[in-house]
C-alpha positions as CSV (number, residue, x, y, z in Angstrom):
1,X,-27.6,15.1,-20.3
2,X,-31.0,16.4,-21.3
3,X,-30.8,18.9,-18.5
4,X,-27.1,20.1,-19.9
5,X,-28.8,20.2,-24.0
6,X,-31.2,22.3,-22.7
7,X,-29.6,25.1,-20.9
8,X,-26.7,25.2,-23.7
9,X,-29.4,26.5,-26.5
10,X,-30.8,29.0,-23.8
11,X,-27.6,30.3,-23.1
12,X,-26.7,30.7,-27.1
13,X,-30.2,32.8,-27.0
14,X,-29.4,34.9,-24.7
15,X,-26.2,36.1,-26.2
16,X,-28.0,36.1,-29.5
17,X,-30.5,38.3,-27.9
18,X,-27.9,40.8,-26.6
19,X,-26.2,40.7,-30.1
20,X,-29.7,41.9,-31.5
21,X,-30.1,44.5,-28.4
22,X,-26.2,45.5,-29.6
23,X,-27.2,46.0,-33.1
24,X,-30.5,48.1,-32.4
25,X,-28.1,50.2,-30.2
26,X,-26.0,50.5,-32.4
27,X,-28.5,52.0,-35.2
28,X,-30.6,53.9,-32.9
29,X,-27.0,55.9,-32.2
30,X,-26.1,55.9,-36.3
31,X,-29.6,57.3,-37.0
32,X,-29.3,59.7,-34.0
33,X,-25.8,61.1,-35.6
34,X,-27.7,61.3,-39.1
35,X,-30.6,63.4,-37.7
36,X,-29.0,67.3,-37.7
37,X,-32.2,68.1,-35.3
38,X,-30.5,65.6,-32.5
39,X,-27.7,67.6,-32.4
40,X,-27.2,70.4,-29.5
């Protein structure tokens, strides 16, 4: 069981971790569309 309680949290950080990588993503694109000098 020990084995099973560990891999659940690890798994729950990883998806945490892609939410966060998500999130930067998501405002490196927002500040990208804010910055006229990004624009062709």
């Amino acid at each position: 069981m020990e084995s099973n309680d560990r891999t659940i949290p690890s798994s729950v950080e990883l998806v945490n971790a892609k939410k966060t990588t998500a999130r930067l993503a998501l405002n490196d694109r927002t500040i990208e569309l804010q910055r006229p000098h990004n624009l062709p």
